[in-house]
RORO-161090 format. One line per field, with one value per residue: residue number from 1; residue in three letters; x, y, z of N, C-alpha, C in turn. Coordinates in nm, 4 decimals. Last residue first. Layout:
BEGIN
resi: (NUM / ...);
resn: (ALA / ...);
n.px: (X / ...);
n.py: (Y / ...);
n.pz: (Z / ...);
ca.px: (X / ...);
ca.py: (Y / ...);
ca.pz: (Z / ...);
c.px: (X / ...);
c.py: (Y / ...);
c.pz: (Z / ...);
This chain:
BEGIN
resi: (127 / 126 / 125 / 124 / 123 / 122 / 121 / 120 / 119 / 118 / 117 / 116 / 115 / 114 / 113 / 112 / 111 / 110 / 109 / 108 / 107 / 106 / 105 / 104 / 103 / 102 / 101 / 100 / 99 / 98 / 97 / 96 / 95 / 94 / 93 / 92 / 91 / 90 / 89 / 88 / 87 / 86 / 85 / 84 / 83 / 82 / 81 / 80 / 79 / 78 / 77 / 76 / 75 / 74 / 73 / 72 / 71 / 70 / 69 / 68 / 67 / 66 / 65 / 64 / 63 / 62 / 61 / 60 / 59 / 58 / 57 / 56 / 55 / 54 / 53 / 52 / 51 / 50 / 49 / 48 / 47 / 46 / 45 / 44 / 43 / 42 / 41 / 40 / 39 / 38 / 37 / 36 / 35 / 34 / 33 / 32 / 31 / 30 / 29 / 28 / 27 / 26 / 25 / 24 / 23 / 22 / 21 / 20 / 19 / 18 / 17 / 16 / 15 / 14 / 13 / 12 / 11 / 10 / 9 / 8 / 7 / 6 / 5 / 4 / 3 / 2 / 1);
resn: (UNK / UNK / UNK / UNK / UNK / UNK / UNK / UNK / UNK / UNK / UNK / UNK / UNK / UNK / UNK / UNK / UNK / UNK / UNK / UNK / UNK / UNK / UNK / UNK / UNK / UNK / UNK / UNK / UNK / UNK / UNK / UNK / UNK / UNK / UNK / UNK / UNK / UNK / UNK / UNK / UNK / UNK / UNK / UNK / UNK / UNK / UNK / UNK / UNK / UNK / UNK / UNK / UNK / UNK / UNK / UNK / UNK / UNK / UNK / UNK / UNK / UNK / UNK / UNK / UNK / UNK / UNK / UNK / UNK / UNK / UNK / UNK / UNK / UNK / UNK / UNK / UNK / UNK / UNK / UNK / UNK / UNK / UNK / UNK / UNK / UNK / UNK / UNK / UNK / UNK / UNK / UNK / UNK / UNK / UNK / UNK / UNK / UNK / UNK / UNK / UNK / UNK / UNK / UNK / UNK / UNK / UNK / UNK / UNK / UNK / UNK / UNK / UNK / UNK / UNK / UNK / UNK / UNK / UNK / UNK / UNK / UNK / UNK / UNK / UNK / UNK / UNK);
n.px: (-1.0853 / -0.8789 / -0.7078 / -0.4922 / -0.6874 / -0.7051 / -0.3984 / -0.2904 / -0.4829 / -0.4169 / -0.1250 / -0.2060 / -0.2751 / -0.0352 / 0.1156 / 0.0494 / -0.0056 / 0.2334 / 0.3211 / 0.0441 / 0.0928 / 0.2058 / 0.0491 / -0.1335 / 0.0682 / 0.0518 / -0.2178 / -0.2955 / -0.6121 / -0.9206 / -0.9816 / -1.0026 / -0.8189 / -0.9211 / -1.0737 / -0.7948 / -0.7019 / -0.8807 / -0.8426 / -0.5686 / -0.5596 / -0.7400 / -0.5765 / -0.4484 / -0.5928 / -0.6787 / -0.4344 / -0.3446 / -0.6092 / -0.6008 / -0.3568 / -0.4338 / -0.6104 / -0.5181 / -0.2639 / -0.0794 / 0.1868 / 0.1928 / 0.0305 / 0.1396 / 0.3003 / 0.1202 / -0.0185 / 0.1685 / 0.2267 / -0.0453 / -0.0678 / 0.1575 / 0.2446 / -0.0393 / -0.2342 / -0.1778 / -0.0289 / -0.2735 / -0.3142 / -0.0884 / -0.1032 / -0.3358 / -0.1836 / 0.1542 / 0.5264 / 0.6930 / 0.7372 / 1.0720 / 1.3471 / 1.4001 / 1.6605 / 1.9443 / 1.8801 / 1.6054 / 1.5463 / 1.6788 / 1.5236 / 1.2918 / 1.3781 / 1.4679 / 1.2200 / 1.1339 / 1.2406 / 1.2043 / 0.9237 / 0.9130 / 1.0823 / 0.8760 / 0.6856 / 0.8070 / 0.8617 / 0.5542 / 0.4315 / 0.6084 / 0.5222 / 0.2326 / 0.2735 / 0.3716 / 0.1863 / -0.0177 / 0.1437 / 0.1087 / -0.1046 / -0.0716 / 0.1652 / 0.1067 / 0.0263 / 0.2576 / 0.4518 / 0.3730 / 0.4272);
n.py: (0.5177 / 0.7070 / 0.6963 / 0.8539 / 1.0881 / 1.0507 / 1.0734 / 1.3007 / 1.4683 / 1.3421 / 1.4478 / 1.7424 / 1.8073 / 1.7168 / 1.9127 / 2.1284 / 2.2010 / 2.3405 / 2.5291 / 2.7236 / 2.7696 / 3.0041 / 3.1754 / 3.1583 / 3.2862 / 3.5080 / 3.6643 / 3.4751 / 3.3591 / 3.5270 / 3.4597 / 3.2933 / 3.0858 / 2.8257 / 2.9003 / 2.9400 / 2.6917 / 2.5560 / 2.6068 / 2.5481 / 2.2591 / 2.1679 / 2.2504 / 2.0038 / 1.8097 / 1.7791 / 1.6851 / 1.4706 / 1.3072 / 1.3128 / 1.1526 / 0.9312 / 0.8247 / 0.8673 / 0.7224 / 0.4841 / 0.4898 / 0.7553 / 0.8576 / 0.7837 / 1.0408 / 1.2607 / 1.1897 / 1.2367 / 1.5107 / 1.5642 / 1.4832 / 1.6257 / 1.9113 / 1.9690 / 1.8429 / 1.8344 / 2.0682 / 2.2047 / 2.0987 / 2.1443 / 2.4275 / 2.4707 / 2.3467 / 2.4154 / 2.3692 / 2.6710 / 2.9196 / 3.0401 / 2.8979 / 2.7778 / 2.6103 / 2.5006 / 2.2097 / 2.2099 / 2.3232 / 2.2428 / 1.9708 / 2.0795 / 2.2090 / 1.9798 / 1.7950 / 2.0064 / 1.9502 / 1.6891 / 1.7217 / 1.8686 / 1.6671 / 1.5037 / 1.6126 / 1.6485 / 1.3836 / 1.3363 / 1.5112 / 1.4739 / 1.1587 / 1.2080 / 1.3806 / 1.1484 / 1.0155 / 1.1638 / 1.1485 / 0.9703 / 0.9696 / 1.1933 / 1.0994 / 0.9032 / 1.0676 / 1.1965 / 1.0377 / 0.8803 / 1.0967);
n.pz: (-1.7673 / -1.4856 / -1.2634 / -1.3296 / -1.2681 / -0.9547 / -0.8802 / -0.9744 / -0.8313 / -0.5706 / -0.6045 / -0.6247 / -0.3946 / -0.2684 / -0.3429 / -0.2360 / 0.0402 / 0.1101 / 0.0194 / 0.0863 / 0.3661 / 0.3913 / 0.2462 / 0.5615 / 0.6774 / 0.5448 / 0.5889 / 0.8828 / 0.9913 / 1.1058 / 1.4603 / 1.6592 / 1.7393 / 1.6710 / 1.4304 / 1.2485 / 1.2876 / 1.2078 / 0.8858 / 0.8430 / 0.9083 / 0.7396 / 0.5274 / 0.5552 / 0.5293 / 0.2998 / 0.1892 / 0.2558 / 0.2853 / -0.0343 / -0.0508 / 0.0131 / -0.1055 / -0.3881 / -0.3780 / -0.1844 / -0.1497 / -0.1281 / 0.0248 / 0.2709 / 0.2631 / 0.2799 / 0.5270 / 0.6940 / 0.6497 / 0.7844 / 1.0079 / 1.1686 / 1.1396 / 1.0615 / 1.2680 / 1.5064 / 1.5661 / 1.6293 / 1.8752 / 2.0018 / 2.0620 / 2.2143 / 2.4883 / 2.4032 / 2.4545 / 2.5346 / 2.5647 / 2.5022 / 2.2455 / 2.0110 / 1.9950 / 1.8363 / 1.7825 / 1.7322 / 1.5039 / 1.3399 / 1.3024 / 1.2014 / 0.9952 / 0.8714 / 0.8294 / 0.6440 / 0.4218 / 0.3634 / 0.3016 / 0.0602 / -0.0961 / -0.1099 / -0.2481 / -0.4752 / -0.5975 / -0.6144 / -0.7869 / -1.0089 / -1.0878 / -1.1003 / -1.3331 / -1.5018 / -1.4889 / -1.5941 / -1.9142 / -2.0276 / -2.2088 / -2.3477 / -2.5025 / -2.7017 / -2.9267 / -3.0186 / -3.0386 / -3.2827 / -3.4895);
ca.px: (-1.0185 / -0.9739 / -0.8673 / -0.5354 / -0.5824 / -0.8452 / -0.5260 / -0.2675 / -0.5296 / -0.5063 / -0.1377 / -0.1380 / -0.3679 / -0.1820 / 0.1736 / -0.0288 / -0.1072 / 0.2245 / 0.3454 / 0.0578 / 0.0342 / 0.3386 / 0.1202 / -0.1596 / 0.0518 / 0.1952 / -0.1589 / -0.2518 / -0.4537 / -0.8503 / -0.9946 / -1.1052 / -0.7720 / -0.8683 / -1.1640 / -0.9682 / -0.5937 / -0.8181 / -0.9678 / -0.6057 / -0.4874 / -0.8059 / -0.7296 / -0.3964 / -0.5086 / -0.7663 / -0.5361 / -0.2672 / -0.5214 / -0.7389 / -0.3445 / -0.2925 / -0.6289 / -0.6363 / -0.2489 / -0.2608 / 0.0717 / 0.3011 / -0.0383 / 0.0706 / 0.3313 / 0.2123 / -0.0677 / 0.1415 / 0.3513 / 0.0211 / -0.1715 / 0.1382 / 0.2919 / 0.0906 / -0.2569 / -0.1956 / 0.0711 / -0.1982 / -0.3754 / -0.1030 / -0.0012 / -0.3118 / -0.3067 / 0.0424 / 0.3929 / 0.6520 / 0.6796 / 0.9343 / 1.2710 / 1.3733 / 1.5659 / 1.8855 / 2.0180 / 1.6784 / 1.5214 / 1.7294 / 1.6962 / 1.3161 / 1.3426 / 1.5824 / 1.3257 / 1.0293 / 1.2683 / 1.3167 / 0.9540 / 0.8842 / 1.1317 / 1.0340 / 0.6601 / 0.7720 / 0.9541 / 0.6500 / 0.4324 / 0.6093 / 0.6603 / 0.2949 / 0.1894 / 0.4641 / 0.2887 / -0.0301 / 0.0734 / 0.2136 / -0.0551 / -0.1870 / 0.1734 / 0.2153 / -0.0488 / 0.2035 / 0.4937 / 0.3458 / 0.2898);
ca.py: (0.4331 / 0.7071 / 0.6008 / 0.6881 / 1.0447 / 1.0586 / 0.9298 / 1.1575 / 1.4747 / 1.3435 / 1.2865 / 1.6647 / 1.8427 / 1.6618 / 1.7582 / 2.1342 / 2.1402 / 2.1800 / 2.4503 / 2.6596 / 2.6309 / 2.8980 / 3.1306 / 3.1031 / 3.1381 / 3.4600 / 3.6102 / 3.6522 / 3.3952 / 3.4504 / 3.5384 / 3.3917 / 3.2363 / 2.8986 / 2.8426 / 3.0215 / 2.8519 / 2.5478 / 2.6280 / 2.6788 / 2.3326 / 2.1512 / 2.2798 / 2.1815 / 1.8646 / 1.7813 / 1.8791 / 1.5663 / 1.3370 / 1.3665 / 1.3367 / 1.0199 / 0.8354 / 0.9117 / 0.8364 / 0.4833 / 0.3726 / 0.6900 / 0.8601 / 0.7344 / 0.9020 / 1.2478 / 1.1619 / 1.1180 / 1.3946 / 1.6289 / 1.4689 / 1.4809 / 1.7880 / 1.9644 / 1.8284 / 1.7392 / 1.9625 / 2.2564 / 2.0712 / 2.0037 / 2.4095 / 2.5262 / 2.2931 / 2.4549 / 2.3303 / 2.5068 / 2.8831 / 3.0267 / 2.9300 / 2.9434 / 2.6043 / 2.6370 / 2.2590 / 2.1249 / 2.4121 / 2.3371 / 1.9566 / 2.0054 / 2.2785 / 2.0598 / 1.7658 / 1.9838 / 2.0973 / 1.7156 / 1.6462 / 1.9212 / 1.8106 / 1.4525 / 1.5800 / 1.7389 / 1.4830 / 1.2731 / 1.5191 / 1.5451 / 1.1819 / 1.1305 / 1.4474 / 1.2680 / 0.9754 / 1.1196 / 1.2942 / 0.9677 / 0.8540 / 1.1948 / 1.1993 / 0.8512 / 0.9798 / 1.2730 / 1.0920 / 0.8135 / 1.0855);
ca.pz: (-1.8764 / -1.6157 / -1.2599 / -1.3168 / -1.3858 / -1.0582 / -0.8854 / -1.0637 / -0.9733 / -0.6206 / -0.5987 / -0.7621 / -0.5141 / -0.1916 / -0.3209 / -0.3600 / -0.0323 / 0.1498 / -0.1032 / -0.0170 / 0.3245 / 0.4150 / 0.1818 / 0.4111 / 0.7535 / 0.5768 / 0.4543 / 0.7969 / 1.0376 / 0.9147 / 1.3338 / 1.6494 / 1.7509 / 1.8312 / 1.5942 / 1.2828 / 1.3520 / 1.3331 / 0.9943 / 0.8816 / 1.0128 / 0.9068 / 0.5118 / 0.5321 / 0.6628 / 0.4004 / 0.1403 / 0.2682 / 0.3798 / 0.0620 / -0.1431 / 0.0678 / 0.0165 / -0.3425 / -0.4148 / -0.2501 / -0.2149 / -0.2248 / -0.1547 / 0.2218 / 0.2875 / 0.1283 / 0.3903 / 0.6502 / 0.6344 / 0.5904 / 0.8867 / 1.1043 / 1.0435 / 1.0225 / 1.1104 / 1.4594 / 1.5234 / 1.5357 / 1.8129 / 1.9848 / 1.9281 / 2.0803 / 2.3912 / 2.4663 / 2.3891 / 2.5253 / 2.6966 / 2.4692 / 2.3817 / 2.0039 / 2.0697 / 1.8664 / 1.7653 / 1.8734 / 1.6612 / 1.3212 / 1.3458 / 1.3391 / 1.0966 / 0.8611 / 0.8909 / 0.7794 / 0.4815 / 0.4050 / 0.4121 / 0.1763 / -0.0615 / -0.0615 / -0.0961 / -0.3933 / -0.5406 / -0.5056 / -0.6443 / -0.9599 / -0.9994 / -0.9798 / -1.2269 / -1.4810 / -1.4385 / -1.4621 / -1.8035 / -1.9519 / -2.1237 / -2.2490 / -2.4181 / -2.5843 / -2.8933 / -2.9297 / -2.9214 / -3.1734 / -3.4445);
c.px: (-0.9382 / -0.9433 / -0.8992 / -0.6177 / -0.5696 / -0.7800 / -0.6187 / -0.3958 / -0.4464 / -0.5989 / -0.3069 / -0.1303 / -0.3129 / -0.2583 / 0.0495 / 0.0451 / -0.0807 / 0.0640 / 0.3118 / 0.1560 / 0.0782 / 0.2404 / 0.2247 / -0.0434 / -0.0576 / 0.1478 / -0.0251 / -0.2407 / -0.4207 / -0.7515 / -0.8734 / -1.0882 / -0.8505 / -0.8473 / -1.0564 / -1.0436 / -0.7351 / -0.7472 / -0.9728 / -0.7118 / -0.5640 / -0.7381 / -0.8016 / -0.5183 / -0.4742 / -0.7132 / -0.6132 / -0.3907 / -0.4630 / -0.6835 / -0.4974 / -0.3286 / -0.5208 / -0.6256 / -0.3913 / -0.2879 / -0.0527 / 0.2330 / 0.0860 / -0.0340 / 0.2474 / 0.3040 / 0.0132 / 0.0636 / 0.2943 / 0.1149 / -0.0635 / 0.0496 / 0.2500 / 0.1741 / -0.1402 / -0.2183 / -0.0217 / -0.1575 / -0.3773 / -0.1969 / -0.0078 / -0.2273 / -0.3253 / -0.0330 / 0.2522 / 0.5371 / 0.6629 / 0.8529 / 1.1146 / 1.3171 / 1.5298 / 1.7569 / 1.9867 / 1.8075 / 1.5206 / 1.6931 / 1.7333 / 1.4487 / 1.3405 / 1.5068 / 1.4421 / 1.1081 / 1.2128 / 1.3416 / 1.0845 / 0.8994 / 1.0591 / 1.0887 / 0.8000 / 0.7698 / 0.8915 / 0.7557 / 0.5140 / 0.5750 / 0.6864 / 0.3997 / 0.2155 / 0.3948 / 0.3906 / 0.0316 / 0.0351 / 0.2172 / 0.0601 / -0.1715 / 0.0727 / 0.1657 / -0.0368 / 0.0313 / 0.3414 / 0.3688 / 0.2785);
c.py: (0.5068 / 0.6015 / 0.6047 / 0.6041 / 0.8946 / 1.0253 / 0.9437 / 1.0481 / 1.3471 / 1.3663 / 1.2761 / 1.5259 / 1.7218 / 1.6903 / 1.7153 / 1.9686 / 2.1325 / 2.1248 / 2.2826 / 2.5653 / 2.5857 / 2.7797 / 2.9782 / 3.0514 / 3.0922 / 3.3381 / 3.4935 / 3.5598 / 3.4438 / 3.5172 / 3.4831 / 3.4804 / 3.3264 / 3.0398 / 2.8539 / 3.0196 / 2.9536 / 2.6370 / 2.6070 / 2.6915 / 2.5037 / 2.2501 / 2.2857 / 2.2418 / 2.0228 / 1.8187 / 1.9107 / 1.7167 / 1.5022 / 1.3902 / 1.3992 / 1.1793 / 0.9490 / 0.9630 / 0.8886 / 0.6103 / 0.3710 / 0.5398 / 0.8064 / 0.7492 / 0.8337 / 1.0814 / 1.1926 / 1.0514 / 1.2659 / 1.5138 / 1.5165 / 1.4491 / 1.6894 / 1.9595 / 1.8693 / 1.7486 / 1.8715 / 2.1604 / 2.0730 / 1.9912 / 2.2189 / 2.4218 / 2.3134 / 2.3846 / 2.3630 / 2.4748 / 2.6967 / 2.9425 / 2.9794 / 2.9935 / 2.7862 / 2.6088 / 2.4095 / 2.1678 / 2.2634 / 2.4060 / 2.0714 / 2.0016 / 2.2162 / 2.2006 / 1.8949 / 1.9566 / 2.0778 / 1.8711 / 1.6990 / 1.8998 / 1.8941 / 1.5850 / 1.5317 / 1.7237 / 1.5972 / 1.3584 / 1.4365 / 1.5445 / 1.3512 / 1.1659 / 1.3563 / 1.3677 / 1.0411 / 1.0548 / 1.2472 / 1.0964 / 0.8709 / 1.0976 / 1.2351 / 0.9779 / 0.9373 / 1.1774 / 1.2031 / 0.8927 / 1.0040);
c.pz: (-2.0061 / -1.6968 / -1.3902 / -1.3387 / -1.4534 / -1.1953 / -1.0099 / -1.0101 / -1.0852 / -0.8025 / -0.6190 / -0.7333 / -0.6035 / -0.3386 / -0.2862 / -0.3686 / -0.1861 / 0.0788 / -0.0272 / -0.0954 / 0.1188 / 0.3794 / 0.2394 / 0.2934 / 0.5927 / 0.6352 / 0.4483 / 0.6746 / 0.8796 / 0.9984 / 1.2221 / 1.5302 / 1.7228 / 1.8046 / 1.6764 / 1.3966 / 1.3331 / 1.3829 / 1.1698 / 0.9514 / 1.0127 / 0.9420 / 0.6710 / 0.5493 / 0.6622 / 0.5837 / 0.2651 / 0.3167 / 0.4189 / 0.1597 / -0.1054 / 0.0190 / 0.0737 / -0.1987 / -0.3560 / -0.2353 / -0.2286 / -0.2815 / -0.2330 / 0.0871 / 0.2574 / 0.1639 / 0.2752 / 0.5603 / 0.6023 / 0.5484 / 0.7976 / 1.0093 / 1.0109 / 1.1496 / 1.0555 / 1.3005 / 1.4769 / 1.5178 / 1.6538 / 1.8655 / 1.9001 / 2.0245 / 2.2575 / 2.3745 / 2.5055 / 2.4340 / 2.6374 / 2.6313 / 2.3719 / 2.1343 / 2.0530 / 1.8836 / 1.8830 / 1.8607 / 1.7848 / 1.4861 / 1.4095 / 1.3970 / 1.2228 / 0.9835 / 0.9379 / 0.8431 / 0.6168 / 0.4767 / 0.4579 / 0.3361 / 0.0655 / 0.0184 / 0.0014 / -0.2487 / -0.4317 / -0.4596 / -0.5795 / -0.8092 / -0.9638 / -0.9018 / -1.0749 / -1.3675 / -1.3912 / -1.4096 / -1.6439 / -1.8672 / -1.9769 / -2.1740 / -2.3317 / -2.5023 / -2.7440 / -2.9339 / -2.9238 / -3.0406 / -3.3172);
């Protein structure tokens, strides 16, 4: 009987260390593209206005809000969602139209490390 008393307790801990790993994992793949196109440069014309504006929410908004829901899950995991969320509506207002299914799916696994430090906060919070 005590393991399943123990088990609503330990649900937003286990929803913590999920997103953490996660965000570990996403970070590290982020790293492995950065590495991957200074190794091999896909040429091109550079950075343009567009793509600054782009960079500002992924990577950095996202990275730094799964960095920062390591110490304060709320703020970090609003960050995170709230970035993913800017970037597509931003690929909307510059480009004039919903980017494809394929720039959607590539959000979903960076928002859901953002959903889940948010659903451990609120978790947390409850008495």
């Amino acid at each position: 009987m005590e393991n399943v008393n123990e088990s609503p307790r330990n649900l937003p801990s286990l929803i913590r260390r999920i997103a953490r790993i996660w965000s570990i994992v996403c970070f590290g793949f982020f790293v492995f593209i950065i590495i991957m196109e200074i190794l091999y440069p896909h040429g091109g014309e550079g950075w343009r206005p567009r793509d600054m504006v782009l960079a500002a929410f992924i990577p950095i908004g996202v990275f730094l809000g799964m960095a920062l829901a390591w110490r304060r899950e709320g703020l970090g995991g609003a960050l995170t969602t709230l970035s993913v969320i800017g970037f597509y509506l931003a690929m909307f207002i510059l480009d004039g139209d919903l980017p494809r299914l394929g720039v959607f799916a590539m959000l979903i696994p960076l928002i859901i490390p953002g959903i889940l430090f948010l659903i451990s906060w609120a978790l947390h919070r409850r008495p």
